[in-house]
gemmi code that builds the backbone of each chain (N, CA, C; Angstrom):
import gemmi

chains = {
    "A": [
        ("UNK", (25.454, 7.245, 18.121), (24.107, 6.787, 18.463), (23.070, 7.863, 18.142)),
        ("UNK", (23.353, 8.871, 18.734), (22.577, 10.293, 18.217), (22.314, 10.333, 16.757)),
        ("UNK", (23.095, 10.311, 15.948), (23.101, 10.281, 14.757), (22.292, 9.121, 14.249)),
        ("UNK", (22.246, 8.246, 14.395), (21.441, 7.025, 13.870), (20.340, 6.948, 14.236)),
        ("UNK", (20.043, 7.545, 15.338), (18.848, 7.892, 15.773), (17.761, 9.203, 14.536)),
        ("UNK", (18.753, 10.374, 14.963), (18.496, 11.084, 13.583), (18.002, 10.506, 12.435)),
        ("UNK", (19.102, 9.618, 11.982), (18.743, 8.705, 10.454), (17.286, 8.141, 10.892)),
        ("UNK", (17.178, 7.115, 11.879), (15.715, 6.180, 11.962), (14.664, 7.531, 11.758)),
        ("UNK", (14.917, 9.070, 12.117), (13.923, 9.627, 12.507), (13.529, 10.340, 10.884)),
        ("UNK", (14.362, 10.560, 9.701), (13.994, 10.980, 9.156), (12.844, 10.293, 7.942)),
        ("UNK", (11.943, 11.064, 7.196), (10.658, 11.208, 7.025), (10.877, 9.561, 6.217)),
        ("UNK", (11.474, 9.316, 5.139), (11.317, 8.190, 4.075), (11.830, 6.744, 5.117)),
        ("UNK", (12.844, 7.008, 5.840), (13.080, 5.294, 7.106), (11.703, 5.440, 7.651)),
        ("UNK", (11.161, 6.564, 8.507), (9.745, 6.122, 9.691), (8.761, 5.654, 8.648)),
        ("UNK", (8.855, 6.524, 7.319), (7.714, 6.051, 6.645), (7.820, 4.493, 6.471)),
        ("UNK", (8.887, 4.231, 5.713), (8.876, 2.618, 5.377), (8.814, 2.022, 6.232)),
        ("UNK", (9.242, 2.220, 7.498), (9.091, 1.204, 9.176), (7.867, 1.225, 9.373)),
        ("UNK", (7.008, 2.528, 9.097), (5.624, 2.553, 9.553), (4.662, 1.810, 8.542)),
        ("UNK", (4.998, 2.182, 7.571), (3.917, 1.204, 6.544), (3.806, 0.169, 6.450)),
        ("UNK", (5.515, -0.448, 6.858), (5.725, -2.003, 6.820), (4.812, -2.697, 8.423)),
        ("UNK", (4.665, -1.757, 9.136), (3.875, -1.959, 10.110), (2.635, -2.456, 9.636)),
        ("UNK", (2.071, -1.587, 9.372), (0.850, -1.595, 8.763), (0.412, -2.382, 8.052)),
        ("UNK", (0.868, -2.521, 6.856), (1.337, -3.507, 5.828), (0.951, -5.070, 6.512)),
        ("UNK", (2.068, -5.377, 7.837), (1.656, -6.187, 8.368), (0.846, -7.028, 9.051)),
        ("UNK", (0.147, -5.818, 10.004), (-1.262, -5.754, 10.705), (-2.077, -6.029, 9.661)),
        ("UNK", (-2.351, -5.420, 8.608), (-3.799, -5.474, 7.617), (-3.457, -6.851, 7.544)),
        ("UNK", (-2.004, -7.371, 6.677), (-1.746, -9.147, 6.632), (-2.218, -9.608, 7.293)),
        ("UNK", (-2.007, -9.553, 8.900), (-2.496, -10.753, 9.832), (-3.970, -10.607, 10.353)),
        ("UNK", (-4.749, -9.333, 9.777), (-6.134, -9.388, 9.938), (-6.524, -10.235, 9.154)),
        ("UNK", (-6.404, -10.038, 7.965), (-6.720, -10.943, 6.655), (-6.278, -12.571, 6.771)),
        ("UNK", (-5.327, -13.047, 7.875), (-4.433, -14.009, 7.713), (-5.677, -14.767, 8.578)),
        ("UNK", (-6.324, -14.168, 9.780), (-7.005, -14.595, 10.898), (-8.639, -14.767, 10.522)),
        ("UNK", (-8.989, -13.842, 9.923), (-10.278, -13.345, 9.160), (-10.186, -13.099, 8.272)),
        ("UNK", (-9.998, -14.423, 6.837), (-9.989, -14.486, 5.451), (-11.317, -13.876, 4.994)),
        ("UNK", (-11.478, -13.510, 4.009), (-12.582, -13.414, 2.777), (-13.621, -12.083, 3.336)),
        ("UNK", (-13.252, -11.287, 3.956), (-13.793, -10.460, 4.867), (-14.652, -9.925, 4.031)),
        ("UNK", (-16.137, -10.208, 3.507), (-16.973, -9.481, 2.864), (-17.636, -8.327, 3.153)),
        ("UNK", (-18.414, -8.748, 4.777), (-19.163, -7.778, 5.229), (-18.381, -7.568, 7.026)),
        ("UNK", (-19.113, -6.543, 7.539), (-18.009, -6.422, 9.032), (-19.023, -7.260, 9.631)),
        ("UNK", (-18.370, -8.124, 10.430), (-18.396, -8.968, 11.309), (-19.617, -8.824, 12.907)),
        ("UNK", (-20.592, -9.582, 13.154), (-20.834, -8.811, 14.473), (-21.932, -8.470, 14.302)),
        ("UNK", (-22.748, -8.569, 13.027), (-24.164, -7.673, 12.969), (-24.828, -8.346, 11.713)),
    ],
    "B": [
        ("UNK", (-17.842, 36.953, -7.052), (-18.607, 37.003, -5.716), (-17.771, 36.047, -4.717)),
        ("UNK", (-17.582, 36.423, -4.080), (-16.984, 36.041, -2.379), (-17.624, 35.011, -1.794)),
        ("UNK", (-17.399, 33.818, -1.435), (-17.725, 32.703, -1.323), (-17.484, 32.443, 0.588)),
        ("UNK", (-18.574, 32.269, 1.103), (-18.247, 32.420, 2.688), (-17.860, 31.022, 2.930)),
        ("UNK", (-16.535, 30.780, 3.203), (-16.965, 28.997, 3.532), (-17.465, 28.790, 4.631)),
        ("UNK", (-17.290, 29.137, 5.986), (-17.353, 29.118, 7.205), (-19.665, 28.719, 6.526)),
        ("UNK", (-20.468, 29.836, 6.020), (-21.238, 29.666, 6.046), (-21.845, 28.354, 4.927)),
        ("UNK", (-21.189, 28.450, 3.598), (-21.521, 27.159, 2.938), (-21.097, 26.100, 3.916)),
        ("UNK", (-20.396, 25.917, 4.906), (-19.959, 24.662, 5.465), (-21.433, 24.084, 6.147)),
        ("UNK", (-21.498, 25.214, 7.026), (-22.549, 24.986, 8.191), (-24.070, 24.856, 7.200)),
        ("UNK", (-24.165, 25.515, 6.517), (-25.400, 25.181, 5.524), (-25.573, 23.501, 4.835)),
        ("UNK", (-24.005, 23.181, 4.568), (-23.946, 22.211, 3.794), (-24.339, 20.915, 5.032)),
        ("UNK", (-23.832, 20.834, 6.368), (-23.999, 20.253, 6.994), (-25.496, 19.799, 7.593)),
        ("UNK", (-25.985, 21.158, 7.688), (-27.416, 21.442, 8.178), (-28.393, 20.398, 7.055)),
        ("UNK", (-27.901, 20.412, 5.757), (-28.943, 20.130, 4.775), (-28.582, 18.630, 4.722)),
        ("UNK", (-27.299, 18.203, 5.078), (-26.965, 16.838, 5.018), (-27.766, 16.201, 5.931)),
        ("UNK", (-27.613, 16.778, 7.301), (-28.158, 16.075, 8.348), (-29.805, 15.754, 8.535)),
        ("UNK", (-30.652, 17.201, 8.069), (-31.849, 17.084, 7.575), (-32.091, 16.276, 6.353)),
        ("UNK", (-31.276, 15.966, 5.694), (-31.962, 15.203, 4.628), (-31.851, 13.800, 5.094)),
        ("UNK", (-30.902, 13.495, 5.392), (-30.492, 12.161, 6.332), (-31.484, 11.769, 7.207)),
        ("UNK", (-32.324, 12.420, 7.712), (-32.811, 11.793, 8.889), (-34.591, 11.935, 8.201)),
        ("UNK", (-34.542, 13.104, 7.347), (-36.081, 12.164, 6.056), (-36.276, 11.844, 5.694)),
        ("UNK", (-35.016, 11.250, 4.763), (-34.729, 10.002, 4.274), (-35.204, 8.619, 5.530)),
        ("UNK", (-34.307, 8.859, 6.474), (-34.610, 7.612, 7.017), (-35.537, 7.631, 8.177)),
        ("UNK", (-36.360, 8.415, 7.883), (-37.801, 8.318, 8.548), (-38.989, 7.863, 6.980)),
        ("UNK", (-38.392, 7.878, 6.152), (-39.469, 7.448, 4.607), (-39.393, 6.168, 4.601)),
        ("UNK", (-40.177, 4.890, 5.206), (-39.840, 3.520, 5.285), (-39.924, 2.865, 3.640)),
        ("UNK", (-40.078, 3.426, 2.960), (-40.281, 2.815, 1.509), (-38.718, 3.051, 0.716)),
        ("UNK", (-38.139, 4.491, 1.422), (-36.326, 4.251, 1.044), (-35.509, 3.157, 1.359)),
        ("UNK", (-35.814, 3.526, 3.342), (-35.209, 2.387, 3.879), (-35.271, 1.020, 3.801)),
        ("UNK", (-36.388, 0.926, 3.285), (-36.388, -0.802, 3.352), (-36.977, -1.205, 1.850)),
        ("UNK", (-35.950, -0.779, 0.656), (-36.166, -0.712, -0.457), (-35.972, -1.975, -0.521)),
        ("UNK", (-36.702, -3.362, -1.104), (-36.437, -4.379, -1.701), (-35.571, -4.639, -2.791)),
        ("UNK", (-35.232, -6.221, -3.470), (-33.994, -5.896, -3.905), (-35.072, -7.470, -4.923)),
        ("UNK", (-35.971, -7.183, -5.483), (-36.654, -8.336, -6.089), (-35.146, -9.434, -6.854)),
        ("UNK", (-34.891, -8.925, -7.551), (-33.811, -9.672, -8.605), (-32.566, -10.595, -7.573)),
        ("UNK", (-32.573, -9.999, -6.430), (-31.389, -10.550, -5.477), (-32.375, -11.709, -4.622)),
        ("UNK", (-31.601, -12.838, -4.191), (-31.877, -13.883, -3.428), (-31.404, -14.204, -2.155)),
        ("UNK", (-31.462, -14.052, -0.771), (-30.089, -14.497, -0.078), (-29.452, -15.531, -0.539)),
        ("UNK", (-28.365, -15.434, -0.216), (-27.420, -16.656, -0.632), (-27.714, -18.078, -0.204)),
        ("UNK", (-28.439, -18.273, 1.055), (-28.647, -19.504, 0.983), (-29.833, -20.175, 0.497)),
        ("UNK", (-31.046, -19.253, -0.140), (-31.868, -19.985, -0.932), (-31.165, -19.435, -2.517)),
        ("UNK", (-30.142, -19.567, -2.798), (-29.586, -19.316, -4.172), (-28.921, -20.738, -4.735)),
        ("UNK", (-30.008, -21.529, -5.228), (-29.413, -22.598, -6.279), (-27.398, -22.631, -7.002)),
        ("UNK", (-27.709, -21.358, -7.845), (-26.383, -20.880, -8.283), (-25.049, -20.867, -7.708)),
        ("UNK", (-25.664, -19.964, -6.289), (-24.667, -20.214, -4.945), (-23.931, -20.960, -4.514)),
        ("UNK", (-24.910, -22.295, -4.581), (-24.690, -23.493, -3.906), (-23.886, -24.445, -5.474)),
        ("UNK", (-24.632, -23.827, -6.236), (-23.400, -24.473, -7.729), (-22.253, -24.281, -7.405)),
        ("UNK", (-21.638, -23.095, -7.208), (-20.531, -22.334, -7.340), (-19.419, -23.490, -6.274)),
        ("UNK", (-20.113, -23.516, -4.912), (-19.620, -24.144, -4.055), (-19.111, -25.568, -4.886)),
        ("UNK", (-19.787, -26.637, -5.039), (-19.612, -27.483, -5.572), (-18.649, -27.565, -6.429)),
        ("UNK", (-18.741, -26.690, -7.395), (-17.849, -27.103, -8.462), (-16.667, -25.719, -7.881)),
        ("UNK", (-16.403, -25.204, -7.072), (-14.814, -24.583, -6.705), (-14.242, -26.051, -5.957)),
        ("UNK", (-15.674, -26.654, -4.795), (-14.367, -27.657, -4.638), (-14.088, -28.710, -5.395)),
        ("UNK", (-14.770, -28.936, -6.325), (-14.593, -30.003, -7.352), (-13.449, -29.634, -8.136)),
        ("UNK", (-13.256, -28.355, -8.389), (-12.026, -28.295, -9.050), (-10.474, -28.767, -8.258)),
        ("UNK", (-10.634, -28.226, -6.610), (-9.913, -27.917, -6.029), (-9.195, -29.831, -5.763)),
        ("UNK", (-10.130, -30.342, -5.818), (-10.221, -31.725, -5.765), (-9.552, -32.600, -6.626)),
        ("UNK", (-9.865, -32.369, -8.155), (-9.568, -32.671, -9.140), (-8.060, -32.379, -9.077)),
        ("UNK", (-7.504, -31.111, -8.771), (-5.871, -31.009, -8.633), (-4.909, -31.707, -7.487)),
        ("UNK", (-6.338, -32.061, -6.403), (-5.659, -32.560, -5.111), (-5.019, -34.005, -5.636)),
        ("UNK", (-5.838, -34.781, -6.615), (-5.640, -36.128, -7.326), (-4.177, -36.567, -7.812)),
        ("UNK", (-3.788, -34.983, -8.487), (-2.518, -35.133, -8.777), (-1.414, -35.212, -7.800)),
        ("UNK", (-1.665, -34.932, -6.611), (-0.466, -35.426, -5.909), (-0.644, -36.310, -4.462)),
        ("UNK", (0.252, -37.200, -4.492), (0.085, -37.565, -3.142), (0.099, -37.604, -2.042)),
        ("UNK", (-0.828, -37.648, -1.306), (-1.659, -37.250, 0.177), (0.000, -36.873, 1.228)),
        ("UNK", (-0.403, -36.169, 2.170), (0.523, -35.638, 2.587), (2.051, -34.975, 2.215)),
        ("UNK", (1.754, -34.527, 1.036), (2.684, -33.661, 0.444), (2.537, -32.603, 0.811)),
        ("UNK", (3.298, -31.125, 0.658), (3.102, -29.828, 0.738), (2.204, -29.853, 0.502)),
        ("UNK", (2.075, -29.654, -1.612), (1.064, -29.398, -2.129), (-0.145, -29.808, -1.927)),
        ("UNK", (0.102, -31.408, -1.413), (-1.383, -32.071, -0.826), (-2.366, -31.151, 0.545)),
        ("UNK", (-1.391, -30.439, 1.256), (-1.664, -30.167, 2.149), (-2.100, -28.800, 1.936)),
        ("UNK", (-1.665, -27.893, 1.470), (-1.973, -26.896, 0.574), (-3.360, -26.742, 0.622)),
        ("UNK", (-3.628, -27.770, -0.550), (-4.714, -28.097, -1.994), (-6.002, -28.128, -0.276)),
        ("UNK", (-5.510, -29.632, 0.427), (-6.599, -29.911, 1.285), (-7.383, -28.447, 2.612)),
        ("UNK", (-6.418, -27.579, 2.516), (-6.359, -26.459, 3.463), (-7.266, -25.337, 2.236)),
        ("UNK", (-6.918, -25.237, 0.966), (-7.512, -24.590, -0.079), (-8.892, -25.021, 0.344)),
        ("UNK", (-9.527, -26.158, -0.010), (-10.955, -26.478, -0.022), (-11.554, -26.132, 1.710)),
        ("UNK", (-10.910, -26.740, 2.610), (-11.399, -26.331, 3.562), (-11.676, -24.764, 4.180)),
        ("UNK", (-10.895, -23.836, 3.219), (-10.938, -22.155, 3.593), (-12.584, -22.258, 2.396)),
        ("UNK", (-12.579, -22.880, 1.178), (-13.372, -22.821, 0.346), (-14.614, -22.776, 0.853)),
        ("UNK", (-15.043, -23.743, 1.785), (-16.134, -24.385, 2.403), (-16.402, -23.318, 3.284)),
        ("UNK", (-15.395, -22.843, 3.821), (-15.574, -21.924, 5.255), (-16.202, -21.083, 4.812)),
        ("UNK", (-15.429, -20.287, 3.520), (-16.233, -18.959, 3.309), (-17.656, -18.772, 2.349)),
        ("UNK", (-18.090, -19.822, 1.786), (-19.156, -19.655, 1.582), (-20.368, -20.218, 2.753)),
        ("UNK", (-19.572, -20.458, 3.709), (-20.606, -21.335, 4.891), (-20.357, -19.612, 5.609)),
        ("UNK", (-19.486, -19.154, 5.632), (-19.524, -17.505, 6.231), (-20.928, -16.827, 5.449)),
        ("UNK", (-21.047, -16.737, 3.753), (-21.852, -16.015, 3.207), (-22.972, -16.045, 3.251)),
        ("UNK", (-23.115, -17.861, 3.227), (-24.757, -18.121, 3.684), (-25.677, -17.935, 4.774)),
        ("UNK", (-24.390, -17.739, 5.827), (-25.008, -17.560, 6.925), (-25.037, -16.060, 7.563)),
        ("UNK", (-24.973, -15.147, 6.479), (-24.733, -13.574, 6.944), (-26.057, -13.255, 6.125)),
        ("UNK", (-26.751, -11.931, 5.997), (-27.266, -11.422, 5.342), (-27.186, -10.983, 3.487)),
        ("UNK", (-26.210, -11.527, 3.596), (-25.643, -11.293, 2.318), (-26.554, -11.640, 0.887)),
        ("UNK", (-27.212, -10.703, -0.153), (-27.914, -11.191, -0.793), (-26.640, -11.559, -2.220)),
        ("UNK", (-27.194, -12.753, -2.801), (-26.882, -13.006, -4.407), (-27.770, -13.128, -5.175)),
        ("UNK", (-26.755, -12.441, -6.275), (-27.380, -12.263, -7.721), (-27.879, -13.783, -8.618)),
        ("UNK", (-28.511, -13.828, -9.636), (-28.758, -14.637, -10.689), (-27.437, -15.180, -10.929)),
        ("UNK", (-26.272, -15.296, -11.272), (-25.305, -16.228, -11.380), (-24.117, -16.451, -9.605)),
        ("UNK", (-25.222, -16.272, -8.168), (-24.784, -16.373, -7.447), (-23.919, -15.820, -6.908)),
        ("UNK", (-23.485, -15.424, -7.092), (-22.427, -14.189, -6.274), (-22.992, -13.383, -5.456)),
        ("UNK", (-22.317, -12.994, -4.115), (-22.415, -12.290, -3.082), (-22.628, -11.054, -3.698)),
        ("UNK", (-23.568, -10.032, -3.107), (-23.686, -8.669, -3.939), (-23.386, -7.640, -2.459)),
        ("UNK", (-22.886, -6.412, -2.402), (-22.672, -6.046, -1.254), (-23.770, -4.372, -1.571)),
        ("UNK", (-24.919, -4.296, -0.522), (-25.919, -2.923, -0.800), (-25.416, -2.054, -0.315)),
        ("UNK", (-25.316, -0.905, -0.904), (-24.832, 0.252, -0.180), (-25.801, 1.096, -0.740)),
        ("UNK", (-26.887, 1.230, -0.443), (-28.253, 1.757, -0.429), (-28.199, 2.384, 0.934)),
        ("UNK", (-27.455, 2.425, 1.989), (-27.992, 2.907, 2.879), (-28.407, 2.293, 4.471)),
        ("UNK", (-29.371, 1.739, 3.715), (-30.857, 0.432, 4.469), (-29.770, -0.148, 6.001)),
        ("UNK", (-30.299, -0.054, 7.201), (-29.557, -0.431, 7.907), (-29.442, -2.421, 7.862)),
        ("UNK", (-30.760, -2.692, 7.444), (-30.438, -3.730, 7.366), (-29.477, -4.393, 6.590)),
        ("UNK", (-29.137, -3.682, 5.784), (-27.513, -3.900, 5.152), (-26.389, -3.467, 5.606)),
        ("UNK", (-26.734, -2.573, 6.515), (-25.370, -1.774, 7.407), (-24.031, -2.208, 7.160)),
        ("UNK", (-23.759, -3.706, 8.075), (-22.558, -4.161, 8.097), (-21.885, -4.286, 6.976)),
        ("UNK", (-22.071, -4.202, 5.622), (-21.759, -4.298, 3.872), (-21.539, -3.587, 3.469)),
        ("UNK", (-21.851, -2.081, 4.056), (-21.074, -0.693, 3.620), (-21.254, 0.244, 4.464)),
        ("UNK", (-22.324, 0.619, 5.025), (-22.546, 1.966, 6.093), (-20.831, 1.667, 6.822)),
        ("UNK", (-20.981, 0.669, 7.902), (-19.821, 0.265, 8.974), (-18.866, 0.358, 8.576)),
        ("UNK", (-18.733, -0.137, 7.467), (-17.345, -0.418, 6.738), (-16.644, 1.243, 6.473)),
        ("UNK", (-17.672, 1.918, 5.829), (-17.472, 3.189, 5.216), (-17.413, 4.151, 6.364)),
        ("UNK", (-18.028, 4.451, 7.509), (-17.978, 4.936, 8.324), (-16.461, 4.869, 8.867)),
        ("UNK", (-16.026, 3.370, 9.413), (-14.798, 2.847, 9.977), (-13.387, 3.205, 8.903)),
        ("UNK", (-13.864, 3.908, 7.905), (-13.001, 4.241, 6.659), (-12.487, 5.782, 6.503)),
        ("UNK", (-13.747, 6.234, 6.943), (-13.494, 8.133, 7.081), (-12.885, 8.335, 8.139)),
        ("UNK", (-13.447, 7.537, 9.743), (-12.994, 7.615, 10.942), (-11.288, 7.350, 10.694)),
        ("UNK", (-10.897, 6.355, 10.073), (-9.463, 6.184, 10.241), (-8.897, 7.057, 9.177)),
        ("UNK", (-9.075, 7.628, 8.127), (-8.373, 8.671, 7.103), (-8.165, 9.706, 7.418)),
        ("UNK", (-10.027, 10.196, 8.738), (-9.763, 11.378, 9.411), (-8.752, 11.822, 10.436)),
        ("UNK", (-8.546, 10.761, 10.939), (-7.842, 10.266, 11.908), (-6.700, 10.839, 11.461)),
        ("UNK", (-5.811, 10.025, 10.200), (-4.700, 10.511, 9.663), (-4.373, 11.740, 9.341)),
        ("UNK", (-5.424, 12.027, 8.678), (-5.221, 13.703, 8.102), (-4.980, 14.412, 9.520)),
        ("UNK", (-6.046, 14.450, 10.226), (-5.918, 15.049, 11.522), (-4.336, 14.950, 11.984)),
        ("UNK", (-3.957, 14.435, 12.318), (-3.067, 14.384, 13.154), (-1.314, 14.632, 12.317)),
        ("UNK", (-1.959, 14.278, 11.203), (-0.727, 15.212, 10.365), (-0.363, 16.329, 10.583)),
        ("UNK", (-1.811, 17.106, 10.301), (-1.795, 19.016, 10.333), (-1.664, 19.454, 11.591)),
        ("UNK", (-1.902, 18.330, 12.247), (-1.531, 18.805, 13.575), (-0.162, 18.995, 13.688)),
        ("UNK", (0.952, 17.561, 12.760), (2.008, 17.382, 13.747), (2.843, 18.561, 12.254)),
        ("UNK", (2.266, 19.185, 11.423), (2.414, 19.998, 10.550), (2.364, 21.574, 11.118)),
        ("UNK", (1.616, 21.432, 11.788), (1.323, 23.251, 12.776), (2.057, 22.873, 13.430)),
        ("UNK", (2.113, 22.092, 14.610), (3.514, 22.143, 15.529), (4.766, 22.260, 14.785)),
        ("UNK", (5.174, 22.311, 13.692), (6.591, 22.117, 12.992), (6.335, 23.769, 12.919)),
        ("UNK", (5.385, 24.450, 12.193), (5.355, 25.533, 11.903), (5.419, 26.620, 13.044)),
        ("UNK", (5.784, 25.851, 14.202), (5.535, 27.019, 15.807), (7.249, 26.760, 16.244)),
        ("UNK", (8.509, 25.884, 15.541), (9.458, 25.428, 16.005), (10.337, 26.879, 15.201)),
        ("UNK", (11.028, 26.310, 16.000), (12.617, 27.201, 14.888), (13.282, 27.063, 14.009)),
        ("UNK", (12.836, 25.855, 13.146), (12.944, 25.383, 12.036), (12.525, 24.204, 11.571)),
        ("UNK", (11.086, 24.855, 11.035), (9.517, 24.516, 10.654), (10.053, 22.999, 9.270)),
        ("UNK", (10.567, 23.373, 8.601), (11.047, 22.362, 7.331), (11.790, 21.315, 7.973)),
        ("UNK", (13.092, 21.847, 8.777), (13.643, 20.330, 9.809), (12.740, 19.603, 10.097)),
        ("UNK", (11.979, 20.513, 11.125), (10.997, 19.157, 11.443), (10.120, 18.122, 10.678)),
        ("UNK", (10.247, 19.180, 9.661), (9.253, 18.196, 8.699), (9.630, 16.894, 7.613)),
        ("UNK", (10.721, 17.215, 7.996), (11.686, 16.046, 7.106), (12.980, 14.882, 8.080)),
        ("UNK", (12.966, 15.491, 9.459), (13.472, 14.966, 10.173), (12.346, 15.058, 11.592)),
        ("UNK", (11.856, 14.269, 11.804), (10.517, 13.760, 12.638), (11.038, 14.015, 14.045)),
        ("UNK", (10.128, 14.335, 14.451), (10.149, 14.856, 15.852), (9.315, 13.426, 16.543)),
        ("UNK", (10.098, 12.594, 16.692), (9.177, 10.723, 16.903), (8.205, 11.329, 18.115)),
        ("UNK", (8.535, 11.295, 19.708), (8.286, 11.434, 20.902), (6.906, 12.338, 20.313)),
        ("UNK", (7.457, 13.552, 19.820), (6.575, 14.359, 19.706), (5.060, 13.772, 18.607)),
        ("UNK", (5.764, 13.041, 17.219), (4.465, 12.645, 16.416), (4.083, 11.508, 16.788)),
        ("UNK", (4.101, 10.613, 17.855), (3.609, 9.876, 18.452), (2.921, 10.362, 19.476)),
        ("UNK", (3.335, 11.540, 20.212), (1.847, 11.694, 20.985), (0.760, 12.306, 20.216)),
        ("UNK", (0.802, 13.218, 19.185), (0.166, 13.656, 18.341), (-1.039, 12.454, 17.628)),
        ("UNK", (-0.172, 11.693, 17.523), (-0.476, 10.416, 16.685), (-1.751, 9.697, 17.519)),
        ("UNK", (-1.219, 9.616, 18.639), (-2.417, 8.651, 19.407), (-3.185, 10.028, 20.247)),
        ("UNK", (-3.267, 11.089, 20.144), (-4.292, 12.032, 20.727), (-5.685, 12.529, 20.026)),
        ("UNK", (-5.465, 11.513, 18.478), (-6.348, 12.152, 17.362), (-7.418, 11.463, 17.716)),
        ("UNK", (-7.788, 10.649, 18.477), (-8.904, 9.274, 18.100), (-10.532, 10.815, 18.251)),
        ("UNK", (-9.874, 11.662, 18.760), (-11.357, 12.365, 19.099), (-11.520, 13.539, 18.170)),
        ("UNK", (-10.430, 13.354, 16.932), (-10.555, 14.161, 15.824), (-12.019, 14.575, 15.492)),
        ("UNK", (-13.183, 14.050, 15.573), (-14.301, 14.456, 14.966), (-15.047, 16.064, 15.307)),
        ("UNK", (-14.230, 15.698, 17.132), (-15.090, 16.927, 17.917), (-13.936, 17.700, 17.740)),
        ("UNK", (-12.601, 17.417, 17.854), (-11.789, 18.916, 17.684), (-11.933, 19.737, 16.833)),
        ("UNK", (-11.943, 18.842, 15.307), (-12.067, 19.761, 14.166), (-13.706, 20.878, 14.013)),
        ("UNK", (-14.388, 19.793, 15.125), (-15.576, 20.664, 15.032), (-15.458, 21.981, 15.788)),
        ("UNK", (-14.431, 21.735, 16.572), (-14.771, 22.802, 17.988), (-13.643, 23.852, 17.317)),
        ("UNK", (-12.487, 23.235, 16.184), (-11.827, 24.351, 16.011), (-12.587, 25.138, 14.294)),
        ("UNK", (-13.472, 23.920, 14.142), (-14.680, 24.789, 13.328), (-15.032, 26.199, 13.694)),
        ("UNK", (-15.934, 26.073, 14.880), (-16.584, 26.867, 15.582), (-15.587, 28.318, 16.355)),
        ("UNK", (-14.665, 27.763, 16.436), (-13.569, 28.670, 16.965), (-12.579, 29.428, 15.745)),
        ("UNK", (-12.988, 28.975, 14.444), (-12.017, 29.570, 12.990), (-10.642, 29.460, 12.980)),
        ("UNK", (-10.984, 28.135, 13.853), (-9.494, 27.987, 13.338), (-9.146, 27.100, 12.266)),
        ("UNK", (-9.818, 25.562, 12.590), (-9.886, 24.860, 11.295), (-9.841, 25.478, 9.796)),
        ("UNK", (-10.133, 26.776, 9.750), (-10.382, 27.042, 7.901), (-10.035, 28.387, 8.168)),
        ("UNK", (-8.596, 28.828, 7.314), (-7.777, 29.641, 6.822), (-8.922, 30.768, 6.734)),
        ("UNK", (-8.362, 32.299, 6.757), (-9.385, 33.390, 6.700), (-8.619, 33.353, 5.205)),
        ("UNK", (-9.492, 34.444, 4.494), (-9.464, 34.952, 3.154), (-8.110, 35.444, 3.019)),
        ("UNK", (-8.073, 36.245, 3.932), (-6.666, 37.230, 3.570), (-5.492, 36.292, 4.048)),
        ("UNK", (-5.657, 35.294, 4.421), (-4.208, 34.383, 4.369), (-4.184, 33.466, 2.944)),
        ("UNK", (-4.832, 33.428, 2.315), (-5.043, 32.819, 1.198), (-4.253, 33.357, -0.139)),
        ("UNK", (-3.408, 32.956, -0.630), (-2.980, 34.221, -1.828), (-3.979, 33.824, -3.086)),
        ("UNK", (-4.458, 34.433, -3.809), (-5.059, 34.360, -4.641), (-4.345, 35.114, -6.076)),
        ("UNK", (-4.270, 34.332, -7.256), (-3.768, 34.803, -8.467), (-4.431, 36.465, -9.045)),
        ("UNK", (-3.442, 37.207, -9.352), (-4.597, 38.466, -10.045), (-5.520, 38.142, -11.106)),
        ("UNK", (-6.709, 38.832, -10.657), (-7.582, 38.293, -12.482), (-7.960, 39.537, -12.203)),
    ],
}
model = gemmi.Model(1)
for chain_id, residues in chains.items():
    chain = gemmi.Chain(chain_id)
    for i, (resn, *xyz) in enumerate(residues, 1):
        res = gemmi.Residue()
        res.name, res.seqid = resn, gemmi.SeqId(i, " ")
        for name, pos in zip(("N", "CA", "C"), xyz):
            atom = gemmi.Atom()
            atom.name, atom.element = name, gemmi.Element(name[0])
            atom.pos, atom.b_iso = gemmi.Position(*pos), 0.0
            res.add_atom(atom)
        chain.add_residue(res)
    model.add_chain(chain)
structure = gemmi.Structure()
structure.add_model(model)
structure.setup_entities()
């Protein structure tokens, strides 16, 4: 378990877990609030 | 000649901020007109554009029959179509002579939301990142083996790092002011010339 833990922790897995994060979030901004020209609110 | 950064910084800042704020005390900068631009909803062209995207969108809907995927698709296509130019017309947004949305980044607050906000909300989150890198980059460099950490993540640790940055603007200022933010000379190696 220690060890796999290790693995999730090193730099290229967090990166790809983290971007795919990201990656996702920006998706479902865009998914909710299409065509986003100007910011919203003003 | 020896280049002070500590003092080009604070100079550079000083002249930014003063120019910034005579600039936008000169009402003939700020509220520069834009003759050639129209808002979008007195834009003829605009309102072309609309028409004939959903006319196209329409024309393909023909080919298949109603409640299909694709039908459903096609009918969800025109209705996002409609939405977002009913979004453009109804924002500040000026268009050009063949209608299109134009986005000002002149400055002008009355354009704000089209680039100031945007651009602002852009440095804030990059700074953000950088910040909290060099941060979780100096903490590796205070461990007992500075490269481990840096290739095998210290999670617990770059997650608090991670969410402590949001006030990056004033630290880096305060570790401005304190020399720490910017390397002295003699840590610097420099090539012989």
């Amino acid at each position: 378990m220690n060890d796999f833990l290790k693995y999730l922790s090193t730099a290229p897995v967090l990166m790809t877990a983290w971007l795919s994060l990201t990656s996702g979030f920006i998706m479902a901004i865009n998914f909710v609030y299409p065509d986003a020209l100007i910011f919203p609110g003003f | 000649m020896k280049l002070d950064i500590k003092q080009f910084l604070s100079k550079f800042i000083f002249v930014t901020v003063l120019s910034g704020s005579i600039l936008s005390l000169e009402p003939k900068i700020a509220n520069a007109d834009f003759s050639s631009l129209t808002p979008c909803k007195d834009s003829p062209t605009f309102k072309k554009r609309l028409t004939t995207s959903v006319k196209k969108l329409e024309n393909r809907l023909k080919l298949y029959t109603p409640g299909t995927k694709e039908a459903d698709f096609l009918v969800k296509e025109i209705e996002g179509t409609k939405a977002r130019f009913a979004k453009y017309e109804n924002s500040s947004l000026l268009c050009g002579k063949e209608g299109l949305p134009r986005i000002i980044a002149s400055g002008q607050w009355d354009h704000a939301n089209e680039f100031i906000i945007p651009g602002i909300i852009f440095l804030y989150i990059t700074g953000w990142i950088g910040w909290v890198g060099r941060k979780y980059v100096r903490y590796a460099s205070t461990q007992k083996d500075p490269f481990q950490n840096e290739i095998i993540i210290n999670v617990p640790v770059a997650l608090a790092i991670m969410n402590s940055g949001f006030l990056w603007p004033i630290e880096a200022w305060k570790e401005f002011l304190t020399n720490d933010l910017i390397a002295s000379d003699d840590d610097v190696t420099v090539s012989p010339r």
